[in-house]
C-alpha positions in Angstrom: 63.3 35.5 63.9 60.0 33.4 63.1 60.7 29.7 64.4 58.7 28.3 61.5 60.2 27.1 58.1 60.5 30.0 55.4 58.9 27.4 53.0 56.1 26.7 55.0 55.3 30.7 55.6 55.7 30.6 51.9 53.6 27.6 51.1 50.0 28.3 49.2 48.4 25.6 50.8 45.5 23.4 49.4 42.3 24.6 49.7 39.3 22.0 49.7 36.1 23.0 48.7 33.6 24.5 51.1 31.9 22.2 53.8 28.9 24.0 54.9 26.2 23.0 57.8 24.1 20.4 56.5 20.9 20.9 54.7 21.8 24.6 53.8 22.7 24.5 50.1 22.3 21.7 47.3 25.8 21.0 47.4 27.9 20.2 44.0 30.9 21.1 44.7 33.1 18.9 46.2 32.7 15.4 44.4 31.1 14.0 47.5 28.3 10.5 46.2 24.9 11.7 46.6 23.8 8.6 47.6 24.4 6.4 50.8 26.9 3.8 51.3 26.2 0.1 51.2 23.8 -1.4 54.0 26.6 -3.2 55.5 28.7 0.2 56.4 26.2 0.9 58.8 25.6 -2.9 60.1 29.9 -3.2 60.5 29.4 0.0 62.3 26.4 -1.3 64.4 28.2 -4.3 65.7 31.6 -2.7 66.5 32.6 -3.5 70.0 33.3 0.3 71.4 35.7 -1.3 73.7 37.8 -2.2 70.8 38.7 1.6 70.8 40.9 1.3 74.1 43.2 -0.5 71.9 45.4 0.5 69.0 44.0 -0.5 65.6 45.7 -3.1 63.3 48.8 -0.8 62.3 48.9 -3.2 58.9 45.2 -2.8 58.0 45.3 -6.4 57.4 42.1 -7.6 56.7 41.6 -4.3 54.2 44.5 -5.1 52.5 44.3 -8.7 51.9 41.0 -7.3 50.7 42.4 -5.3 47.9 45.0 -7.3 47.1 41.3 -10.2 46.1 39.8 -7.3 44.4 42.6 -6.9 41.9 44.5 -10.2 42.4 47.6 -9.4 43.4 49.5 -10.6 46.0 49.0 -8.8 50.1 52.6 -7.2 49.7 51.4 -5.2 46.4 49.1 -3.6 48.7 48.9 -0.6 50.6 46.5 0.8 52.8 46.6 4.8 53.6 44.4 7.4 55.2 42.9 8.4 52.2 44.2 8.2 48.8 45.8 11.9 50.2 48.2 10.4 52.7 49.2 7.7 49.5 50.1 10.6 47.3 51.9 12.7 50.1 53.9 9.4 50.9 55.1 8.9 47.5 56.3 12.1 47.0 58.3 11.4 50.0 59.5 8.2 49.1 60.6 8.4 45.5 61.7 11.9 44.8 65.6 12.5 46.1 65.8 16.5 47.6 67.2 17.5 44.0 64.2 15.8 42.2 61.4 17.0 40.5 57.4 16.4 41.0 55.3 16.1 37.3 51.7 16.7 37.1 49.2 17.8 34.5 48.5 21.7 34.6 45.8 22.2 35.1 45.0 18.9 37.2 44.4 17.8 41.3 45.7 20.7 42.8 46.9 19.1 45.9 49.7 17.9 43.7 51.9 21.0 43.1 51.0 21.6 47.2 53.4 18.1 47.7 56.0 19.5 45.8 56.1 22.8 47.7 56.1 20.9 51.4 58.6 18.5 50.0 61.1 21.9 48.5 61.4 20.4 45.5 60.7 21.1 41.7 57.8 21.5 39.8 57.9 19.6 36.5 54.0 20.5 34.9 52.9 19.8 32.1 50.5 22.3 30.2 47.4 20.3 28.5 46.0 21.3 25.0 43.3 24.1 25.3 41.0 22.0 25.0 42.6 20.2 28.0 43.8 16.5 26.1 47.5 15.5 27.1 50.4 15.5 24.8 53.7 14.8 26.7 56.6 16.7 25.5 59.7 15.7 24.3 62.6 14.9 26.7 60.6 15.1 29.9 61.8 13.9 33.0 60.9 13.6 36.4 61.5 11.4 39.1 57.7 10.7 40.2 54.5 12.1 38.1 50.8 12.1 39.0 49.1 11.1 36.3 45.2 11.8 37.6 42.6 9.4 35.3 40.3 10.7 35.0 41.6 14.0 35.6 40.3 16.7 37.8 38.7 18.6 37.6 37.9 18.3 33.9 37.2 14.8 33.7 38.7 13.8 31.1 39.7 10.0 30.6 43.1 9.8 28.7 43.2 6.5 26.5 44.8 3.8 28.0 47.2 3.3 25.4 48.7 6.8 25.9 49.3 5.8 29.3 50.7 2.3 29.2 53.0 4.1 26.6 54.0 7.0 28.9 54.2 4.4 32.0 56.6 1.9 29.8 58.8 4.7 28.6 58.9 7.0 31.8 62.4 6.7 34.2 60.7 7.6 37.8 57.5 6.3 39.2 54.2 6.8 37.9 50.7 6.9 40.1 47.9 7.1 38.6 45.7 8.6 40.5 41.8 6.6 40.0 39.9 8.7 42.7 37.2 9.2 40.2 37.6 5.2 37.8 34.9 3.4 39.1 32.7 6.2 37.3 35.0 6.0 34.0 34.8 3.3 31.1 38.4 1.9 31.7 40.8 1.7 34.8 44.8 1.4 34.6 45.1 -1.4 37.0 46.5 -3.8 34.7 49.3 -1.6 34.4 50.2 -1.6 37.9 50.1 -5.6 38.1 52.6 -5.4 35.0 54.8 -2.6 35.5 57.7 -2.2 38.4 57.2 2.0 38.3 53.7 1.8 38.5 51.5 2.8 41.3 47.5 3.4 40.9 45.6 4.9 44.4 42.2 4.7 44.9 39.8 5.9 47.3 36.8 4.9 49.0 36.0 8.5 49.2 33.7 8.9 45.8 31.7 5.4 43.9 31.8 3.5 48.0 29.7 7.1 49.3 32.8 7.1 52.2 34.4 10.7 52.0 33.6 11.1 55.8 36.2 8.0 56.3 39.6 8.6 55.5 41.2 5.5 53.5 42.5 4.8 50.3 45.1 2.3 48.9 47.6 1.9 46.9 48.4 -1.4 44.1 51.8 -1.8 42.4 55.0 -3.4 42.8 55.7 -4.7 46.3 59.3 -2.6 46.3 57.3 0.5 45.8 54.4 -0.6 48.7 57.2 -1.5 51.3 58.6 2.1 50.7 55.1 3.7 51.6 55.1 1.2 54.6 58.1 2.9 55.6 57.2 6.0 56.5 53.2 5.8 57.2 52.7 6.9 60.5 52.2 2.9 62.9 48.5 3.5 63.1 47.7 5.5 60.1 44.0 4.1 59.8 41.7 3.9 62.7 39.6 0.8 63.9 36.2 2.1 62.9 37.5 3.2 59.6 38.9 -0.1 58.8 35.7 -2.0 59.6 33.8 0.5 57.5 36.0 0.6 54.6 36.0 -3.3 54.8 32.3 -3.7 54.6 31.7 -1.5 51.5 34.8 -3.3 49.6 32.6 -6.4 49.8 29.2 -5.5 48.6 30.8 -4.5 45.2 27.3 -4.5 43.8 26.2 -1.7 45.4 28.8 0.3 44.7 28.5 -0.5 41.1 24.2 0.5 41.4 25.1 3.8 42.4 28.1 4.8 40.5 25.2 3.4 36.9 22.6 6.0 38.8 25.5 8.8 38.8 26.4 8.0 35.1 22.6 8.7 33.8 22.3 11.1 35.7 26.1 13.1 34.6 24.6 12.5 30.6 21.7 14.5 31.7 23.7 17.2 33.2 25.9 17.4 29.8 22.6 17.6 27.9 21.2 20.1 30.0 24.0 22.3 29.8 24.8 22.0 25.9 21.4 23.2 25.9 22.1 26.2 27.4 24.7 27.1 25.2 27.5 26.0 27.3 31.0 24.5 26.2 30.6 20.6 28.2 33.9 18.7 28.1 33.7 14.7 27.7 33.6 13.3 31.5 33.8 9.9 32.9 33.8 11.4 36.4 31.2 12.0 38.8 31.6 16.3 37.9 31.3 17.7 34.4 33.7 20.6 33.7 32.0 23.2 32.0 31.9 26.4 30.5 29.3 28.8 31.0 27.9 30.3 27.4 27.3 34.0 28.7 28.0 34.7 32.4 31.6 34.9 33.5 32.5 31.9 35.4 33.4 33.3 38.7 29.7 35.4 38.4 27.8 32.4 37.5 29.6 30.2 40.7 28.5 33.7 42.9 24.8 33.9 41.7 24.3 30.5 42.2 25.3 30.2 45.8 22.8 32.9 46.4 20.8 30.7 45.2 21.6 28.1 47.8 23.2 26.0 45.2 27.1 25.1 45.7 29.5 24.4 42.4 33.0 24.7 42.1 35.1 27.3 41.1 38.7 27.4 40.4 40.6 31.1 39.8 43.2 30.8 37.3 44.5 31.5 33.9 43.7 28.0 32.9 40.5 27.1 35.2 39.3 30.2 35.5 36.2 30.4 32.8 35.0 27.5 34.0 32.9 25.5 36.4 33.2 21.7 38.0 29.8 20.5 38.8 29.6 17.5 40.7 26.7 14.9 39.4 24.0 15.1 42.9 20.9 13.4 42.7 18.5 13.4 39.7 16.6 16.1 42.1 19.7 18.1 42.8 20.6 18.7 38.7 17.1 19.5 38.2 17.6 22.7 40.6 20.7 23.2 39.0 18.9 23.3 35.4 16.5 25.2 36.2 18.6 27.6 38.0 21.0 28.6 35.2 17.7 28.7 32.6 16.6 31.4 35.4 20.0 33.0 35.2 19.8 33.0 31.3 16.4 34.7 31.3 17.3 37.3 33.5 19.6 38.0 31.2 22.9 38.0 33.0 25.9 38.9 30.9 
């Protein structure tokens, strides 16, 4: 008899998107910031005392916290800090859904979501979008948490903040939404976690701060909800250098907000481009564009380009699966990219 859980031989586990060795491919695929973090990442990191590392880090992320909690002024206590905006969502499924619960989430959407559900052994509660991927929630749902992704991913879409303080006002569990991608959108949801007692919104430093080597994210909403998460993090769940790093980019919001403009211009190029190839382009306010190819099957396209040396994103499935997620690189990077598929569509690839 195998020693491991049947759920966990059972479990289709998340699959991130492919990390090759440096300076092989143009690589568009996994939503990384084509540009570098703030100047003062690398000073934080230059003046860190490596004998600090003997020593346990601050297990409350203090200073990052109280950081966050000036950003968005709230109080220290609405505030949580996590390793990555990951660990945040994992610990909320553990925190707010009882063992005869249920886990919501748009379909198709982050697929690390229904992932959470499956370790945690409980239901699934999707919701199916519109074809053309907008959200209308259907009557009589419950659940006891829901991740609402805004924008979503992977097709970008930014669902109108009305919807969601209506959803959010009239929903019976707890809500996250989930801003990985807002500092790139035209409208966050934070208000809404200031105001609302079943509202969390994560966030990441991952994307607009250019830190997806680090691991850290944080939470803001209700302090009941944040001293549930503090519950069960693990004591030291962010490590020193991380801290200091993550610190120093929260306070040079200016440069975070240069690069995500750059990435903005640059994403209305790579809509142009594409509508001018034919292509079905579906309204982003992420740094990706979810796309459909005019001609080429998807999962062909996303296979001729890597032999090409240039890396998109494909997702198999009945809902994903005629499509690509491009992730907005450097003005450079989409030029390859352009020119690329106009090769393909000479060639005449069907």
């Amino acid at each position: 008899m195998s020693p491991i859980r049947r759920s966990v031989v059972a479990l289709e586990a998340y699959a991130p998107g492919e990390q090759p060795p440096p300076g092989k491919f143009i690589k568009l695929n996994t939503n990384e910031n084509p540009y570098p973090p703030s100047p003062r990442v690398a000073e934080a990191l230059a003046a860190f005392d490596a004998g600090r590392l003997r020593l346990y880090p601050d297990p409350a992320s203090a200073a990052l916290r109280a950081r966050v909690a000036e950003m968005h002024g709230v109080p220290r206590e609405a505030v949580f800090a996590g390793n990555g905006s990951d660990e945040v969502l994992a610990l909320c499924s553990r925190a707010f859904v009882e063992r005869d619960g249920a886990i919501g989430y748009f379909e198709p959407s982050y697929s690390l979501y229904p992932v959470l559900a499956d370790i945690r052994e409980v239901a699934r509660r999707p919701v199916a979008l519109a074809d053309d991927f907008t959200w209308r929630m259907p009557a009589g749902y419950a659940c006891a948490l829901f991740f609402l992704a805004r924008p979503n991913a992977p097709t970008g879409i930014l669902y109108p903040h009305a919807t969601v303080r209506d959803f959010c006002r009239g929903f019976a569990g707890v809500v996250v939404i989930d801003e990985a991608y807002v500092d790139f959108a035209s409208r966050d949801c934070m208000d809404l976690a200031r105001e609302l007692d079943n509202v969390l919104v994560a966030r990441t430093v991952s994307k607009s701060y250019s830190l997806a080597g680090l691991r850290v994210g944080y939470a803001v909403g209700h302090p009941d909800l944040i001293a549930a998460l503090d519950k069960l993090k693990d004591s030291y769940n962010i490590d020193a250098l991380s801290q200091s790093a993550a610190l120093a980019a929260l306070s040079d919001h200016g440069h975070m907000r240069a690069n995500a403009a750059r990435i903005r211009a640059t994403r209305g190029r790579l809509m142009e481009g594409l509508a001018a190839l034919g292509c079905t382009v579906y309204p982003s306010e992420a740094n990706f564009v979810w796309t459909r190819p005019a001609r080429a099957p998807a999962r062909d396209l996303f296979a001729r380009l890597r032999e090409r040396g240039i890396l998109i994103r494909y997702f198999p499935g009945a809902r994903t699966g005629d499509c690509l997620r491009i992730t907005v690189g450097t003005d450079a990077e989409i030029d390859a990219l352009l020119a690329a598929l106009r090769q393909e569509e000479e060639s005449g690839h069907e």
